[in-house]
Structures are given as structure tokens and as C-alpha cells.
KOLTI-996698 format. One line per 8 residues: number of its first residue (from 1); for each residue x, y, z of N, C-alpha, C, CB. Coordinates in Angstrom, 3 decimals, m for minus. Glycine has a CB too. Example, Ala and Ser with C-alpha at 12.3 -4.5 7.8 and 13.67 -1.06 7.14 Angstrom:
BEGIN
1	13.190,m5.690,7.800,12.300,m4.500,7.800,13.200,m3.300,7.800,11.308,m4.473,9.046 ~ 12.850,m2.250,7.080,13.670,m1.060,7.140,12.900,0.030,7.870,14.084,m0.598,5.725
END
This chain:
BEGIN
1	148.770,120.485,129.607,147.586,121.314,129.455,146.531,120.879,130.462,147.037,121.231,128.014 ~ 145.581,121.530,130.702,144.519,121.649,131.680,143.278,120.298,131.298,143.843,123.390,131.519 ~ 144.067,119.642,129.781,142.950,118.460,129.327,143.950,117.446,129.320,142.037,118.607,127.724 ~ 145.376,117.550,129.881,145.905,116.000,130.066,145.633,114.799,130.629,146.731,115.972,130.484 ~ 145.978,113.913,130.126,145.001,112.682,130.543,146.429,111.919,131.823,144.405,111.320,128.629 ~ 147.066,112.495,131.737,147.996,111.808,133.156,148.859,112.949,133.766,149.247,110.417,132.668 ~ 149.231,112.513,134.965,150.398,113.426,135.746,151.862,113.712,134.501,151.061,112.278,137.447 ~ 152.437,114.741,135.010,153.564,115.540,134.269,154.655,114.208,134.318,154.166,117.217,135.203
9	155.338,113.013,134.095,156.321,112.320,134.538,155.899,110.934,134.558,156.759,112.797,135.743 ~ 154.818,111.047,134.391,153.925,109.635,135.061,154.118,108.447,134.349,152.265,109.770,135.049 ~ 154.081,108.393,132.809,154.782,107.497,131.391,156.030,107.128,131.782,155.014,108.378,129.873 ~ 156.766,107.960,131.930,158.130,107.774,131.876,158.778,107.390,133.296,158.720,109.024,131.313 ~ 157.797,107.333,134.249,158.677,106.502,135.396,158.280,104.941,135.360,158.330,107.121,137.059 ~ 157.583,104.834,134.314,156.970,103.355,134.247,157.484,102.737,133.573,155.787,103.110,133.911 ~ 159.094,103.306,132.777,160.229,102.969,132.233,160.688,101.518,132.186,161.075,103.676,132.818 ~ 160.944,100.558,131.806,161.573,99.251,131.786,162.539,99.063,130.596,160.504,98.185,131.752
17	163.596,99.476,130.484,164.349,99.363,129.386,164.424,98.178,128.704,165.450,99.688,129.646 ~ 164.848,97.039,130.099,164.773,95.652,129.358,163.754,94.837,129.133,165.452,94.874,129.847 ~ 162.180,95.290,128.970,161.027,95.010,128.820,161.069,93.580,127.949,160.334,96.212,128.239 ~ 160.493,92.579,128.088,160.719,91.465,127.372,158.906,90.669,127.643,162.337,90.541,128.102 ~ 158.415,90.117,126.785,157.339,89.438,126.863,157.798,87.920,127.883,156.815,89.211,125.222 ~ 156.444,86.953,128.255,156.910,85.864,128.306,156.128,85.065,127.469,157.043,85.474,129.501 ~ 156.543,83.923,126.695,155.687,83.467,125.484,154.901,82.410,126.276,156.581,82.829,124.050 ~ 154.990,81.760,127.847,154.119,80.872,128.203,152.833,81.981,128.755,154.835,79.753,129.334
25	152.583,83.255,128.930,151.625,83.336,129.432,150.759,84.203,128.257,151.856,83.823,130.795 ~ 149.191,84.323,128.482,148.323,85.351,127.609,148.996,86.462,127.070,147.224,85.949,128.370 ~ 148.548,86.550,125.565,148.934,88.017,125.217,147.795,88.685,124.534,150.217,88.104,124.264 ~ 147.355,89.715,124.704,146.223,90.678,124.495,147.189,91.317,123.045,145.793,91.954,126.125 ~ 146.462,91.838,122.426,146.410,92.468,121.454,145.794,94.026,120.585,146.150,91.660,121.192 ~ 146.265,94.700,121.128,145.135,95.834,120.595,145.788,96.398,119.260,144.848,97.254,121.819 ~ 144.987,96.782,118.123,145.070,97.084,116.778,143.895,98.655,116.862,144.506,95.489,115.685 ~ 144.599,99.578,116.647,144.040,100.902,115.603,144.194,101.218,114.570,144.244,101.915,115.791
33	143.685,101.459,113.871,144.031,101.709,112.127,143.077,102.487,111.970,143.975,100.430,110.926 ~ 143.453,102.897,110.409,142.789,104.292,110.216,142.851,103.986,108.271,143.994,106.009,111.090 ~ 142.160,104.899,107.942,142.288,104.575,106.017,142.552,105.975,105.869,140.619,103.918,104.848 ~ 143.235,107.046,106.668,143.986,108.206,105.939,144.406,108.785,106.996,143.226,109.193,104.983 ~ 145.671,110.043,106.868,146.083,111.006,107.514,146.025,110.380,108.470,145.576,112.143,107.482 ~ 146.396,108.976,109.336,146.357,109.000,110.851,147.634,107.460,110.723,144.287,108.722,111.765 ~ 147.879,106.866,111.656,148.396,105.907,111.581,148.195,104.258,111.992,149.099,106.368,111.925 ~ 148.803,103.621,112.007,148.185,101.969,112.291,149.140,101.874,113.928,148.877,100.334,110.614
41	148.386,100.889,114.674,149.307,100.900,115.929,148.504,99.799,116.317,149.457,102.296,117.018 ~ 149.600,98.752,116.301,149.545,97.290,117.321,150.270,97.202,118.296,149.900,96.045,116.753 ~ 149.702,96.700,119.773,150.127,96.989,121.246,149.879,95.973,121.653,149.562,98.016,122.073 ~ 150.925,94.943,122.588,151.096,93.770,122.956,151.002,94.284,124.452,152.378,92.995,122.369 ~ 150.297,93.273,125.036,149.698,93.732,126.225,150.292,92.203,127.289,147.693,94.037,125.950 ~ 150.496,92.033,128.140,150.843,91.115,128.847,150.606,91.025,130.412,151.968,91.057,128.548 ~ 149.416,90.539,131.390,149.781,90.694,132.723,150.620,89.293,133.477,148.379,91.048,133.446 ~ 151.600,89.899,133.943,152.379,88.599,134.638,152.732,88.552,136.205,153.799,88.454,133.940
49	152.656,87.650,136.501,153.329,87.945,137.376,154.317,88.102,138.407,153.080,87.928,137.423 ~ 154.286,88.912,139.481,155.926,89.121,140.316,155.646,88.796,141.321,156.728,90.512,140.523 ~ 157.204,88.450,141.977,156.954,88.191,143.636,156.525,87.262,144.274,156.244,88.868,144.162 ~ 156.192,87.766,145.000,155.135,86.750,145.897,153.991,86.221,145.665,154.740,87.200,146.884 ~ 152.795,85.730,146.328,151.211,85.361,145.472,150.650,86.797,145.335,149.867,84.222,146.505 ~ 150.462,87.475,146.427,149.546,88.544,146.453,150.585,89.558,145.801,148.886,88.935,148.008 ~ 151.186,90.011,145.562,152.333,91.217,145.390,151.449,91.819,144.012,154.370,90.568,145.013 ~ 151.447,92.922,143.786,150.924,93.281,142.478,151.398,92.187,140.915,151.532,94.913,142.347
57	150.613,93.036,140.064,150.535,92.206,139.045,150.810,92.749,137.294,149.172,91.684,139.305 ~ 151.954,93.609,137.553,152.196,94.667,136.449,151.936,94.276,134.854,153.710,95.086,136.579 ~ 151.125,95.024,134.146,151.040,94.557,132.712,152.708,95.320,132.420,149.372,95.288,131.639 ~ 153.078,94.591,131.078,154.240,94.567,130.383,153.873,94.967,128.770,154.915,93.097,130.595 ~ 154.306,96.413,128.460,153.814,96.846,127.370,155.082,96.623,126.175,153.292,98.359,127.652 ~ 154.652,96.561,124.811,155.532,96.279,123.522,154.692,96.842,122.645,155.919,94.733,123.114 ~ 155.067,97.890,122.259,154.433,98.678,121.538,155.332,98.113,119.676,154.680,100.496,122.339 ~ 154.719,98.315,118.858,155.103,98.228,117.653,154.007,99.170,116.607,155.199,96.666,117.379
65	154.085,99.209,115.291,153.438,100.313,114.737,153.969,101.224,112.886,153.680,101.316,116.108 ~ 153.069,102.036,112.779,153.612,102.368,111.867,152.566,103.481,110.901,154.080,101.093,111.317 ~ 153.150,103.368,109.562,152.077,104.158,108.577,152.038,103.297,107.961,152.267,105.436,107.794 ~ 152.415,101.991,108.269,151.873,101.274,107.040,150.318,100.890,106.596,152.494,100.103,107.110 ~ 150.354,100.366,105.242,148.987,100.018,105.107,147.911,98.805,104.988,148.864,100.487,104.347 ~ 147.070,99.032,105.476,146.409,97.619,105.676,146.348,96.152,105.161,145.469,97.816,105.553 ~ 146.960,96.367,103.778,147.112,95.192,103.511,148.749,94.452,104.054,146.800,95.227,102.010 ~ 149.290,95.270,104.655,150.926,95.102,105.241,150.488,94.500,107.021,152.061,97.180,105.228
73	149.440,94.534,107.171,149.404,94.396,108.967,148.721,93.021,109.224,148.336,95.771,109.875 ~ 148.254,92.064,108.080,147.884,90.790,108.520,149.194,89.605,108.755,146.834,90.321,107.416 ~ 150.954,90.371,108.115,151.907,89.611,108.560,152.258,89.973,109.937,152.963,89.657,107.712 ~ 152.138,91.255,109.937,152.800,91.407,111.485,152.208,91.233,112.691,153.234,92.586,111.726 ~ 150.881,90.835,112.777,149.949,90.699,114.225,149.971,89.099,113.989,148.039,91.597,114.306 ~ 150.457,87.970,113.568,149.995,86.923,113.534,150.563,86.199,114.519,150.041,86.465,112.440 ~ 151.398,86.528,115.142,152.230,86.064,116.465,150.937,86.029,118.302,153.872,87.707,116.591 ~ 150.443,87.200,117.664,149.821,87.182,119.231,148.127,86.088,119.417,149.387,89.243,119.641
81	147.831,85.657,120.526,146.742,85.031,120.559,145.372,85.499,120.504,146.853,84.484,121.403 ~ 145.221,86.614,121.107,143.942,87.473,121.283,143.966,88.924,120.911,143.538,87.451,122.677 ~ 142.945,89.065,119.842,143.101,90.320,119.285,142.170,91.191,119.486,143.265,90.278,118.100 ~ 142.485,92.675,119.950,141.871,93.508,120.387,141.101,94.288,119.336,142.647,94.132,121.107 ~ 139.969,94.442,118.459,140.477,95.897,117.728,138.719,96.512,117.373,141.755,95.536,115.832 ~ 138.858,97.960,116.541,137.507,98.602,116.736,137.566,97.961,115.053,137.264,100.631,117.274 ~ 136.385,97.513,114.785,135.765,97.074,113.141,135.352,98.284,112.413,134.291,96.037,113.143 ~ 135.786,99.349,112.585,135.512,100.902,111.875,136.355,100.712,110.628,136.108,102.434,112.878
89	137.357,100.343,110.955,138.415,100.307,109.287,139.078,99.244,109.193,139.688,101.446,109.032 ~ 138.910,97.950,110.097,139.308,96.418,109.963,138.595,95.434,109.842,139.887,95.996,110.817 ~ 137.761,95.381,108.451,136.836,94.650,108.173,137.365,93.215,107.761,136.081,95.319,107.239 ~ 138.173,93.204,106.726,138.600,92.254,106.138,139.090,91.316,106.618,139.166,92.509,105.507 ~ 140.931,92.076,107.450,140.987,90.795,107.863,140.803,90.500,108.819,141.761,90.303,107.729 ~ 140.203,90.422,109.997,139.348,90.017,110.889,139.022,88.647,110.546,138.246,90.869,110.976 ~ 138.521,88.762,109.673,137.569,87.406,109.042,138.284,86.404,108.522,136.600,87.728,107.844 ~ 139.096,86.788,108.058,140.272,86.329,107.005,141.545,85.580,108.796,141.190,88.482,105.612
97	141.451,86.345,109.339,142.335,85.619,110.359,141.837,84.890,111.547,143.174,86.509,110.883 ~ 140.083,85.501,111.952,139.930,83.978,112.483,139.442,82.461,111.475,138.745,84.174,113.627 ~ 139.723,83.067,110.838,139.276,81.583,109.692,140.361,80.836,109.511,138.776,81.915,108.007 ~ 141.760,81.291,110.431,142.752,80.590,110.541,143.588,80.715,111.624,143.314,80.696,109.604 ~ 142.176,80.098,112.406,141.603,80.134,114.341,142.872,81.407,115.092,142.012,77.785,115.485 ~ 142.843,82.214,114.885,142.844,83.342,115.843,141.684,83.719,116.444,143.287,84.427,115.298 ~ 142.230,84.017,118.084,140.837,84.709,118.412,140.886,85.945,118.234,140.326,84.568,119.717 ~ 139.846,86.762,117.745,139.379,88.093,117.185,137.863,88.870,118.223,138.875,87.651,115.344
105	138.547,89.867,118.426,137.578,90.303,119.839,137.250,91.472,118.800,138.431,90.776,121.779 ~ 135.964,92.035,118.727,135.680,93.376,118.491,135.571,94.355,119.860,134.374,93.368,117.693 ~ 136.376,95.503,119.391,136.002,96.440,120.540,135.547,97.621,120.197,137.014,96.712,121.388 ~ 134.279,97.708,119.410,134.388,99.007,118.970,135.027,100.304,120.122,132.901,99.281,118.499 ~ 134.742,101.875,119.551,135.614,102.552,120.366,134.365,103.678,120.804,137.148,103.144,119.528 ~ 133.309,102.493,121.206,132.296,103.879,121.833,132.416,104.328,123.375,130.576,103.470,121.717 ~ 131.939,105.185,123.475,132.170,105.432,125.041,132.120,104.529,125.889,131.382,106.219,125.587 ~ 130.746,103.810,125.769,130.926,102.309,127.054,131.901,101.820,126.784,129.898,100.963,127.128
113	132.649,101.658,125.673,133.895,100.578,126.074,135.605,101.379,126.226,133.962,99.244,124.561 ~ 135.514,102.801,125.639,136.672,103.148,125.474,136.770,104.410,127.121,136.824,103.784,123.659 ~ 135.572,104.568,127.884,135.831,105.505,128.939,136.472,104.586,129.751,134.623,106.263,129.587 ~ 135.630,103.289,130.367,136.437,102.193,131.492,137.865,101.598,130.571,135.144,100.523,131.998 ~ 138.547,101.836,129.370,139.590,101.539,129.277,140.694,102.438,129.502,139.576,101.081,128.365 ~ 140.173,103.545,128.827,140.728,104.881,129.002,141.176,105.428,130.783,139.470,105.875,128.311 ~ 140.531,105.303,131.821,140.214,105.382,133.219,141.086,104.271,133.884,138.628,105.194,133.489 ~ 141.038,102.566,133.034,141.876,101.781,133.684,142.842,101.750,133.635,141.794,100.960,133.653
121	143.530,102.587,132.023,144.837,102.794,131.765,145.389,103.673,132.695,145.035,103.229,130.512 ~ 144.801,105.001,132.593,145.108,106.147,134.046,145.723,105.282,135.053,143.545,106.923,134.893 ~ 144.186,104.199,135.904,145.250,104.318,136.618,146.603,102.820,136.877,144.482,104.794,137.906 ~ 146.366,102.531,136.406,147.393,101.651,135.964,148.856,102.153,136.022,147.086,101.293,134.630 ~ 148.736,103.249,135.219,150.121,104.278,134.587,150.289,104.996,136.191,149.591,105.829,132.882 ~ 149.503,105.325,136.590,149.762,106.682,138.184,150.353,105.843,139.297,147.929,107.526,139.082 ~ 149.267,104.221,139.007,150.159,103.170,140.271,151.194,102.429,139.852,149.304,101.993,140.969 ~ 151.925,103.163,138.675,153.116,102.218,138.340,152.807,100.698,138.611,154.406,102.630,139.229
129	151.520,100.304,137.812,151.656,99.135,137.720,151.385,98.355,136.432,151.044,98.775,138.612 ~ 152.426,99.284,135.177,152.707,99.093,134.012,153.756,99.216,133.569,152.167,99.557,133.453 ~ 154.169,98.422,132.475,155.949,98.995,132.724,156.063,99.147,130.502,157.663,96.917,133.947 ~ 156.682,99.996,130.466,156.332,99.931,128.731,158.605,100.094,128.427,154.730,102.167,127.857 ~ 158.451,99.950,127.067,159.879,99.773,126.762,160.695,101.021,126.120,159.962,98.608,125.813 ~ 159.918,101.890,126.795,160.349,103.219,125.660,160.156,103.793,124.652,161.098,103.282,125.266 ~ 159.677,103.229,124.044,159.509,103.270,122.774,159.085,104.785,122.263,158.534,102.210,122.468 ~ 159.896,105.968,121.405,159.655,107.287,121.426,158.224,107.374,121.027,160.599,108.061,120.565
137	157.972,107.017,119.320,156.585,106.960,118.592,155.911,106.790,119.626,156.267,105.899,117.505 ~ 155.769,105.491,120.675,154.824,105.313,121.321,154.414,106.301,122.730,155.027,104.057,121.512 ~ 155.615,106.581,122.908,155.674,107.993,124.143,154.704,108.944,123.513,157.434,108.957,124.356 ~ 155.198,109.874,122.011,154.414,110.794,121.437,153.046,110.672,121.572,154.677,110.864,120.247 ~ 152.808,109.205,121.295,151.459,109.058,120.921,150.411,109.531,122.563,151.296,107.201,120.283 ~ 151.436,109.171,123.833,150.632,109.273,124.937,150.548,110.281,125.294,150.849,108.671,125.839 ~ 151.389,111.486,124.594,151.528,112.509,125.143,150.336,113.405,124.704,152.799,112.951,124.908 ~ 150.249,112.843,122.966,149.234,113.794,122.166,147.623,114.236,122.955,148.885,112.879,120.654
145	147.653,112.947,123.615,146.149,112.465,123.787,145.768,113.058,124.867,145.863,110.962,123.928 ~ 144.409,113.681,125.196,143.634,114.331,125.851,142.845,113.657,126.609,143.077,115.023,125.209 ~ 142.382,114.220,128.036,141.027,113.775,128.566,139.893,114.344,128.246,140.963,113.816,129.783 ~ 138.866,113.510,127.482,137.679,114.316,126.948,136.219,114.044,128.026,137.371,113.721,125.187 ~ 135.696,115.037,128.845,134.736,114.661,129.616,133.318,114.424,129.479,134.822,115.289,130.307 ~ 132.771,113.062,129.467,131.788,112.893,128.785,130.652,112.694,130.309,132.074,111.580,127.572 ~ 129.513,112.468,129.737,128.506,112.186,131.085,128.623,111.069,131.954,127.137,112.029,130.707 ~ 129.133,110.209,131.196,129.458,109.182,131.911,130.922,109.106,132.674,129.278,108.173,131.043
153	131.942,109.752,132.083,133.464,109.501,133.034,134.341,110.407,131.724,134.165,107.220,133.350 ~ 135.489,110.359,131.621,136.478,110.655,130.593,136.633,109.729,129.856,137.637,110.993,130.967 ~ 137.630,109.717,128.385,138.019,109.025,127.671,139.420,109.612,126.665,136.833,108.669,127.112 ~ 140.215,108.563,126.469,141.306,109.606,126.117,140.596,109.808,124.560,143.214,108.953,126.200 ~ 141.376,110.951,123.741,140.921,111.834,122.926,142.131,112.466,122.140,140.113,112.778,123.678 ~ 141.699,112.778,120.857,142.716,113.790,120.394,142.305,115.118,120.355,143.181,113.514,119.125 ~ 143.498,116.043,120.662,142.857,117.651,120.475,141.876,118.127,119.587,143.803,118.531,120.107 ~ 141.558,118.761,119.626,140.432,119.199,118.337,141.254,120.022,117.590,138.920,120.112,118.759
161	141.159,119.700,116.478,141.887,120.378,115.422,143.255,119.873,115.121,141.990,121.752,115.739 ~ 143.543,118.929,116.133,145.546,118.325,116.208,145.379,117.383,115.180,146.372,117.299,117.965 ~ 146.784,117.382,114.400,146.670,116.070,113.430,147.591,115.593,113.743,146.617,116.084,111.974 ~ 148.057,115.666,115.539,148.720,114.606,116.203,148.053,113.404,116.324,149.067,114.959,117.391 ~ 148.952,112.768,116.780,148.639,111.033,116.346,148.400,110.511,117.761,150.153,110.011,115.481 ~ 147.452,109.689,117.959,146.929,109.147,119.685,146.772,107.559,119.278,144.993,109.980,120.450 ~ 146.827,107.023,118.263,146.560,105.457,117.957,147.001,104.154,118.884,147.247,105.206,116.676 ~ 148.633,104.550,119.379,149.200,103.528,120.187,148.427,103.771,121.254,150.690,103.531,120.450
169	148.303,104.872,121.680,147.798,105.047,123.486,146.456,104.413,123.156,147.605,106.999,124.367 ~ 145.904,104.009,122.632,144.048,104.255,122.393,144.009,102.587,121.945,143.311,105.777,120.691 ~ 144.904,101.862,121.014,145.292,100.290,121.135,145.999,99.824,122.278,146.144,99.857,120.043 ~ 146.819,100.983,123.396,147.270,100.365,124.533,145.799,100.093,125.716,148.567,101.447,125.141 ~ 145.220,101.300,125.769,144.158,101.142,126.585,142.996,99.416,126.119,143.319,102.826,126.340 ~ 142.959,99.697,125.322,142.284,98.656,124.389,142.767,97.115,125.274,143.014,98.812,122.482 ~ 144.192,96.958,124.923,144.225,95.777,124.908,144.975,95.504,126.624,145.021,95.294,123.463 ~ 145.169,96.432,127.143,145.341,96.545,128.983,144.126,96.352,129.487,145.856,98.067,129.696
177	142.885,97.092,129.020,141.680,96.858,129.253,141.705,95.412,129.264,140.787,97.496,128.361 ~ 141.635,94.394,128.161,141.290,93.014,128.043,142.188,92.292,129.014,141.439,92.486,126.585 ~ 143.574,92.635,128.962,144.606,91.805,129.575,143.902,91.888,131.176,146.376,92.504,129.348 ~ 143.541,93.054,132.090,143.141,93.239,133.089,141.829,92.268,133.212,143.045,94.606,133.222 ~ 141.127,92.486,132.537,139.954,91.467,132.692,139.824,89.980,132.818,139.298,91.617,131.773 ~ 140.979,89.427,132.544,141.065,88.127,132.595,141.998,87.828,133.855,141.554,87.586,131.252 ~ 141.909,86.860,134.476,142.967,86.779,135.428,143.814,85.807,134.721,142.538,86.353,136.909 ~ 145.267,86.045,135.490,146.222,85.707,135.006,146.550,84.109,134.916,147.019,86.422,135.604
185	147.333,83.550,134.272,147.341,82.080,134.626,148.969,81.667,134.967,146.672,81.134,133.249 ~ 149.089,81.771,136.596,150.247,81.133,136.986,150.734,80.500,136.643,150.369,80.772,137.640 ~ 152.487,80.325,136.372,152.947,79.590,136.089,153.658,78.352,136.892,153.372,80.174,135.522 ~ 153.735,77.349,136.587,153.704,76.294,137.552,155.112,74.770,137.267,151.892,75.731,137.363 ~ 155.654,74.418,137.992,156.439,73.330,138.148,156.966,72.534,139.009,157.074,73.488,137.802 ~ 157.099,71.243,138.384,157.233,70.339,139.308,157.677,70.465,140.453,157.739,69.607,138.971 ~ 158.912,71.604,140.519,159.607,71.963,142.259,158.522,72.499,142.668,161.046,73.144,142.582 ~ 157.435,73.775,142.336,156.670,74.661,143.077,155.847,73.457,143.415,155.988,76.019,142.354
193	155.355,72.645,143.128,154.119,71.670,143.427,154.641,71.175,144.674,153.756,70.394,142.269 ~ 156.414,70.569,144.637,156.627,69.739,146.029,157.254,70.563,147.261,157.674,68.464,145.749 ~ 156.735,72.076,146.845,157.457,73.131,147.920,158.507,73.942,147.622,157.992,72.509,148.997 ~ 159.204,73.458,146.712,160.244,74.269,146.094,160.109,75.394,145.054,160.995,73.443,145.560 ~ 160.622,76.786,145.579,160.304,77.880,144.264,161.360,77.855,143.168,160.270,79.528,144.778 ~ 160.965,78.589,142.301,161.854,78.480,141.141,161.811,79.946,140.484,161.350,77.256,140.082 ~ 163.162,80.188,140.329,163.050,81.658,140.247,163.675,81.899,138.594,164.054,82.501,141.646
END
């Protein structure tokens, strides 16, 4: 449609079947939830890197998710280090999980913070320099979602009137946003120190 928020193909060439995290480097976290008619969606965000020093620096997406309900989602996010999420309908445990030192980022989902995530995801996805695992639910979810034009830039969006579901794409932007903001932390060993790479 004439309000899509990416090129016709653009998701799906960013394909990585064998998509795999790495557990020595940062993992971002983005969480959406909702308290009716919509769904919950946690998005593991990862930038690592390839190649050479300078060579790009592709985030690595793992989408997971569901209808479940809020009291079901403080077992399944406890794996990641940094958590992304808007405090609109995740009051509780927030509190409840950095009190058992997680870090907990608020992001609410107002325009200043969700247009520059929304915009970085774009282009991220157009320069193929994201790679996600397929995941169908999570495809749907990117497909649902709209560009909504505000005074300041776009932001992705759901149709008006759709009771399609946009949650993963909107926790992916979220927590690509954060992962991008931090620079990455190389990984390092004893061969690379005395000249030798290690592949």
C-alpha cells in the first residue's frame, strides 16, 4: 500500500535461516505487551561483528512471542541482559526484575523515541544490514505495520481500524534502536593480540 513502511521484498532478503545469537557479546531486548485484543512480543537484538575491522556490522534478529499473559513473560525474558520496553502495560515486573539486577531501560513509545527507531529500522532492513530467522508470526507482524507521517519524520503504525498485530516489528525497532546505540564490544584472544586471527 501507498503507507508501507519498507520496499516490496526488503524483510525477506534479510533472510538468515541459520540465525544463531552469540552469548559472549550484548544483547538488547525489546518487550511489547498489551492487556487486550493485541499480543506480547519479545525481540532479541544483537550487533556483532563480521569480517574485517571496518566491514559492516549486521544486527542479528530472534524474534520470540506470543498471546500469552503477563504474568507468563517474567520466565521467558530472564535470559537477556538489557531490557527494552514502553511502561504503558509493564509496570510490575520491571521492578520486580531489576530488583534481581537486570538492567531495565524504559522506552516509552512516544514519537521522540519511536520515529528515530522506526527510521533506523528502515534503514537497516533496505541496507541489508540485518539478518532475522524467519520467523512467520514475526514476518506478519512487519508486514501489518504502516508508515504514519508525523511533523517530525514517520513512525511505524498500525492501520486504522486493523486488528492486525504490529508488536514484534515495534519491540524489533525498540531494541535495534538500543543495540545500534551502543558500540559493539570486540571480541578478543590471545592469538589476535600476538597477530594471529581466529576464525
Amino acid at each position: 500500500s501507498r503507507d508501507a513502511w519498507l520496499p516490496f521484498g526488503a524483510w525477506d532478503a534479510c533472510l538468515e535461516p541459520a540465525l544463531d545469537l552469540d552469548p559472549s557479546l550484548p544483547l538488547y531486548v525489546g518487550i511489547d505487551l498489551a492487556l487486550r485484543n493485541d499480543s506480547i512480543a519479545v525481540v532479541c537484538a544483537q550487533r556483532q561483528q563480521v569480517g574485517e575491522e571496518h566491514a559492516p556490522e549486521p544486527f542479528k534478529m530472534v524474534q520470540a512471542g506470543g498471546e500469552d499473559g503477563a504474568e507468563e513473560v517474567d520466565g521467558d525474558i530472564r535470559p537477556g541482559p538489557s531490557f527494552c520496553y514502553d511502561p504503558s502495560f509493564f509496570q510490575r515486573s520491571p521492578d520486580v526484575l531489576a530488583g534481581e539486577g537486570l538492567t531495565m531501560i524504559e522506552i516509552p513509545q512516544s514519537d521522540a523515541r519511536m520515529i528515530p527507531a522506526s527510521q533506523g529500522l528502515y534503514q537497516l532492513v533496505v541496507a541489508g544490514k540485518i539478518a532475522h530467522d524467519g520467523d512467520a508470526a514475526f514476518a506478519r507482524h512487519v508486514g501489518n505495520a504502516n508508515a504514519d507521517q508525523k511533523p517530525r519524520g514517520w513512525r511505524l503504525t498500525k492501520p486504522k481500524g486493523s486488528r492486525r498485530k504490529i508488536d514484534a516489528v515495534v519491540a524489533c525497532a525498540i531494541a535495534a534502536h538500543r543495540a545500534q546505540s551502543e558500540p559493539p564490544k570486540p571480541r578478543t584472544s590471545v592469538y589476535e593480540k600476538r597477530g594471529i586471527r581466529t576464525l
